[in-house]
C-alpha positions as CSV (number, residue, x, y, z in Angstrom):
1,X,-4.1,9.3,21.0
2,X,-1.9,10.5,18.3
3,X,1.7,12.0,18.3
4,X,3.5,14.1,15.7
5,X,7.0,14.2,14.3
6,X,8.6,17.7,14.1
7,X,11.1,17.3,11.1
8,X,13.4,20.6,11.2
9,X,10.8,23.7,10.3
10,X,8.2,21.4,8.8
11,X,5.5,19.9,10.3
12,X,4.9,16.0,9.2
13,X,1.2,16.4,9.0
14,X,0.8,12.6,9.4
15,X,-0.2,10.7,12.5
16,X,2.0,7.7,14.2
17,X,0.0,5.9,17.2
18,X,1.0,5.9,20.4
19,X,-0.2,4.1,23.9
20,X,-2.7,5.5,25.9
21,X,-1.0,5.6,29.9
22,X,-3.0,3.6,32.1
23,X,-5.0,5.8,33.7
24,X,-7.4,3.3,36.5
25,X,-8.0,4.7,39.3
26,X,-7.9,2.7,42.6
27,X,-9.6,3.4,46.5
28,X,-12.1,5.4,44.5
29,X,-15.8,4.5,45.9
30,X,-18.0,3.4,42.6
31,X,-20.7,6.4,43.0
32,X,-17.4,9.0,42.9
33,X,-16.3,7.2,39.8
34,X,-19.2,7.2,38.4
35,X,-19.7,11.2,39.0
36,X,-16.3,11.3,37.5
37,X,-17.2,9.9,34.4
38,X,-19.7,11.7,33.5
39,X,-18.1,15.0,34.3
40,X,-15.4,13.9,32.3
41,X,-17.8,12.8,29.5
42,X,-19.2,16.0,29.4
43,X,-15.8,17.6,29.6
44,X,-14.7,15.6,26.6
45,X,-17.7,16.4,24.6
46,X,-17.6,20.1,24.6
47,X,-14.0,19.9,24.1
48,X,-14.5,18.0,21.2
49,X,-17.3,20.3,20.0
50,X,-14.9,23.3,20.2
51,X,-12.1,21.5,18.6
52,X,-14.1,20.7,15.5
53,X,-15.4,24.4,15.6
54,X,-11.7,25.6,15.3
55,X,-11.0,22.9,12.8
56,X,-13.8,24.6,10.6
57,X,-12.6,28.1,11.2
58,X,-9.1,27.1,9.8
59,X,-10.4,25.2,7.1
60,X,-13.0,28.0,5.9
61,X,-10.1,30.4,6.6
62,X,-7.2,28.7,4.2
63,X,-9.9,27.8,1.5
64,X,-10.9,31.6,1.3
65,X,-6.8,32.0,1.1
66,X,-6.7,29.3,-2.0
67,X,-9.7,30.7,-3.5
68,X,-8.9,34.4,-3.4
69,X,-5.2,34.1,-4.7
70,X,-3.6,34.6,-1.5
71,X,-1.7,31.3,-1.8
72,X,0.1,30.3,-5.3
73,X,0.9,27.1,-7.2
74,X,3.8,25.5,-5.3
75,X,3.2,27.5,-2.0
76,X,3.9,25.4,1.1
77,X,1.6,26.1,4.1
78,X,3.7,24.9,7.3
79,X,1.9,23.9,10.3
80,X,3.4,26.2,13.1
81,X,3.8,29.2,11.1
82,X,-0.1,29.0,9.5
83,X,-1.6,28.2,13.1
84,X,0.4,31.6,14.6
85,X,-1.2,33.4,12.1
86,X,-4.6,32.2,12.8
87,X,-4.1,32.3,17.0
88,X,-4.8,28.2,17.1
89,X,-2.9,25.4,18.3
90,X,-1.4,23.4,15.4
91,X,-4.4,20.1,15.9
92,X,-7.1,22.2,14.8
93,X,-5.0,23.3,11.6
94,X,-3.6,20.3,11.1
95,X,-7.0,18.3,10.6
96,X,-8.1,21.3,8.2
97,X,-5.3,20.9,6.2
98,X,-6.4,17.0,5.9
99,X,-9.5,17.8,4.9
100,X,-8.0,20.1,2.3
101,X,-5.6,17.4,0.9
102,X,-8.4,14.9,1.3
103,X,-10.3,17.0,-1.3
104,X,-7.5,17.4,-3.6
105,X,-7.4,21.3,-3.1
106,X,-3.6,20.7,-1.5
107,X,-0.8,18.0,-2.0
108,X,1.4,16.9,0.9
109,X,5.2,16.5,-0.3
110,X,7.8,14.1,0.6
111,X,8.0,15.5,4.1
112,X,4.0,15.7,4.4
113,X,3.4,19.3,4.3
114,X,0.9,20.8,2.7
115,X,1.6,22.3,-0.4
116,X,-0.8,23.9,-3.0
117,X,-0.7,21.7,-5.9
118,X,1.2,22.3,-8.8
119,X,-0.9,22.6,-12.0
120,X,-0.1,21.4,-15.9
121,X,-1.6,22.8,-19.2
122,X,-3.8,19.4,-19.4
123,X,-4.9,20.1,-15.6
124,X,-5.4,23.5,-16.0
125,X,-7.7,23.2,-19.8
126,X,-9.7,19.8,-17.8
127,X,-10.2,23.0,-14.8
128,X,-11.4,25.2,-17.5
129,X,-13.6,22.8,-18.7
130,X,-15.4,22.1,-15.5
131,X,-15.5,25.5,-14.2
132,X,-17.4,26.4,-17.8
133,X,-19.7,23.9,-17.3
134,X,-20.6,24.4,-13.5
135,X,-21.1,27.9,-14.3
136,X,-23.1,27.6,-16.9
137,X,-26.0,25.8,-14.7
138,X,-25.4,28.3,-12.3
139,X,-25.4,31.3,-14.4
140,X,-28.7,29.8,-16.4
141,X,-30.6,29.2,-13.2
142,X,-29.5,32.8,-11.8
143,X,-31.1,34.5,-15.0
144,X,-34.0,33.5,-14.2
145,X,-34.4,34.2,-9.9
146,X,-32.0,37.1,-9.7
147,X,-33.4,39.9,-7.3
148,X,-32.3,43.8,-8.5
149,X,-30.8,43.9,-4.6
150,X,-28.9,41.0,-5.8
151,X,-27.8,42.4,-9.6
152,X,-26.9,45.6,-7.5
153,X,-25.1,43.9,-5.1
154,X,-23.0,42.2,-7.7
155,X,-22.6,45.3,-9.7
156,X,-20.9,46.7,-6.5
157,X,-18.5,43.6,-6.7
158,X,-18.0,44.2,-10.3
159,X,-17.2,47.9,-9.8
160,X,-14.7,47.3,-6.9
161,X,-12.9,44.6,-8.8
162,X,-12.8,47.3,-11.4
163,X,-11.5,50.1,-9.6
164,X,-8.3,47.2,-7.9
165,X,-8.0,46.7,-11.9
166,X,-7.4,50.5,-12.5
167,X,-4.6,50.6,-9.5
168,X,-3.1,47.7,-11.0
169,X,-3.6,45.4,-7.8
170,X,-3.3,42.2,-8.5
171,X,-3.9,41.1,-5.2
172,X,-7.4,42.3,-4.7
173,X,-8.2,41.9,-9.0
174,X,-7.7,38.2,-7.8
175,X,-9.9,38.5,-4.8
176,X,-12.6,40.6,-5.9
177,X,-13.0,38.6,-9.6
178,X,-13.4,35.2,-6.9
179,X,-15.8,37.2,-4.6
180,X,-17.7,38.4,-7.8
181,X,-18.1,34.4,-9.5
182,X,-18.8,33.3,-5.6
183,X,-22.1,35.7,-5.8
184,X,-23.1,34.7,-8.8
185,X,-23.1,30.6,-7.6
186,X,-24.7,31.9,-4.5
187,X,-27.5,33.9,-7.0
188,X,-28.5,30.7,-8.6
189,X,-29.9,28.7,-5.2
190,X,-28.5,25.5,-5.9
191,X,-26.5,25.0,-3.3
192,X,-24.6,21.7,-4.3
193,X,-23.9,22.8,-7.3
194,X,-22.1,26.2,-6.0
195,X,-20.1,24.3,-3.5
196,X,-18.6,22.2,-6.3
197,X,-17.6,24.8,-7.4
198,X,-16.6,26.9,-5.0
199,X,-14.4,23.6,-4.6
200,X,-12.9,23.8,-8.0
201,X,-11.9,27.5,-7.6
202,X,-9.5,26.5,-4.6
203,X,-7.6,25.0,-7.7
204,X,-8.2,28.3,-9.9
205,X,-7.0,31.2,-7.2
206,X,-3.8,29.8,-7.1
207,X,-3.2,30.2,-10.8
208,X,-4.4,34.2,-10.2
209,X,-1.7,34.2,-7.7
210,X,0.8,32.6,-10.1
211,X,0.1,34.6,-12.7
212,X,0.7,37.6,-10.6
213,X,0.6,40.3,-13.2
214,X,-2.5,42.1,-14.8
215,X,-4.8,40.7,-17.8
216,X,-4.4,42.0,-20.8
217,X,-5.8,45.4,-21.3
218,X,-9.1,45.5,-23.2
219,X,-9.4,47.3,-26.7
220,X,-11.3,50.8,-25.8
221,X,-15.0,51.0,-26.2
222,X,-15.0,47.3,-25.2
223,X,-17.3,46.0,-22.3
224,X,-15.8,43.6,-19.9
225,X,-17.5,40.3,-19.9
226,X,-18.4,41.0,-16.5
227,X,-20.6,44.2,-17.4
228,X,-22.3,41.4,-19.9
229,X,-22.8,39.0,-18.1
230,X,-24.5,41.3,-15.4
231,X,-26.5,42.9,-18.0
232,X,-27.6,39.6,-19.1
233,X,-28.7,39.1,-15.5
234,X,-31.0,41.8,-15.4
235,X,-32.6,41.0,-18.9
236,X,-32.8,37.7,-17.2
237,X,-31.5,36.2,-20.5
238,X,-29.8,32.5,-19.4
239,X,-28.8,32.1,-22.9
240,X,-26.9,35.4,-23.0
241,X,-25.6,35.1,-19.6
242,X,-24.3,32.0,-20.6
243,X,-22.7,33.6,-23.4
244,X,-20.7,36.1,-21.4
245,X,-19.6,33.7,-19.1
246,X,-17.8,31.3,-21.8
247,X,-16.1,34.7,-23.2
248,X,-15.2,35.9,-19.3
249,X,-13.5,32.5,-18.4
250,X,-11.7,32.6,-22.3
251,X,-10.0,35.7,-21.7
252,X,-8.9,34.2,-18.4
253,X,-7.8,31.3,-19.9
254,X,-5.6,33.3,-22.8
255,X,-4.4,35.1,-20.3
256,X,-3.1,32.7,-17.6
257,X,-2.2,29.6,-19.9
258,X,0.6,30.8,-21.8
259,X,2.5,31.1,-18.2
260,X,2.2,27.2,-17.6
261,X,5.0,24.8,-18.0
262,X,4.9,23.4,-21.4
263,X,5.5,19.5,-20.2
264,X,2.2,19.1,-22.6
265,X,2.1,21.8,-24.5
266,X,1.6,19.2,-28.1
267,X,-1.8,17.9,-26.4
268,X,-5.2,19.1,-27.4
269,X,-8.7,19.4,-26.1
């Protein structure tokens, strides 16, 4: 059984062990125990089952927040608040933000809350590089199996990102341009792959949500790499794909990496 501290209006997300009671029954004939246990094994297995069921809930439900720019660089994500706003008890929470730290997407601080890590311009150019490549075998093995219900279906992402563009909402220009890369990892069927990925971007969205203002606007008469990249899809093109995908994540990175600290600025790639 574990126990956990309460430090002011933080939660220490890190267990300290403490005795189980003694819990031996006596004058209890040896059938009614053994009825007992079982109930109680079966007891303790569905609870168990719908513990972990929460546990994934939370964590698919604050991954979607790092990957979709709802959280920024620096943003602490307190136990007791977060689990209100989800409607679960803080254990289930708790063990998904674990899971999170364990997979580097999230930083516990010197009081062991969860914090979205903070990001340098070496982090953020080795990011860069490893979302490029990643993409790139995505991107080249979606060329070639892409459905037109697929290329339409992204072209609706596309178009919605677009229009949030347009009203200047950098909320849901973060979230649509994550929703729009996370169709195109699901497009290539290579399932690993995507969810490395998908595992990198909860390090990207939080540099959206940093950033918080728009991209630079495009020169008139000048495609976004998007509408590329998509038409590149259609021609089933992997080379040309690829292509607009270097150019898309290059504008994001001239975008985004001037507003990093400039610790390293003097190092190169």
């Amino acid at each position: 059984m574990t126990n956990y501290r309460n430090d002011g209006n933080e939660q220490d997300l890190m267990p300290r062990a403490v005795a189980w009671p003694d819990g031996r029954e006596t004058g209890v004939p040896a059938g009614e125990k053994g009825r007992r246990g079982a109930e109680a094994g079966r007891s303790a297995h569905a609870a168990e089952s719908g513990r972990r069921a929460l546990s994934a809930d939370a964590y698919e439900y604050i991954r979607s927040g790092l990957i979709r720019s709802r959280y920024r660089v620096g943003q602490r994500l307190v136990l007791r608040p977060l689990a209100a706003e989800l409607g679960l008890s803080p254990t289930p929470v708790r063990e998904a933000l674990l899971r999170l730290v364990s997979e580097q997407a999230l930083d516990l601080n010197d009081r062991n809350t969860a914090v979205v890590p903070d990001i340098t311009p070496a982090s953020f150019r080795e990011i860069h590089r490893l979302r490029v490549d990643l993409e790139s075998r995505l991107i080249q093995a979606a060329a070639l199996r892409a459905t037109p219900e697929e290329l339409d279906a992204l072209s609706d992402l596309h178009e919605r990102f677009q229009q949030a563009c347009a009203r200047q909402d950098e909320g849901m220009m973060a979230a649509g341009n994550a929703d729009f890369h996370a169709m195109l990892a699901t497009m290539a069927d290579l399932p690993l792959t995507a969810n490395i990925l998908h595992n990198l971007w909860a390090r990207i969205g939080p540099l959206y949500a940093l950033a918080r203002t728009a991209p630079p606007a495009r020169p008139p008469g000048v495609p976004h790499p998007h509408d590329e990249l998509i038409a590149a899809l259609r021609a089933h093109d992997p080379d040309a794909a690829t292509r607009a995908l270097i150019a898309d994540a290059d504008y994001a990175r001239s975008w985004i990496e001037p507003l990093l600290p400039l610790a390293d600025a003097g190092s190169t790639v």
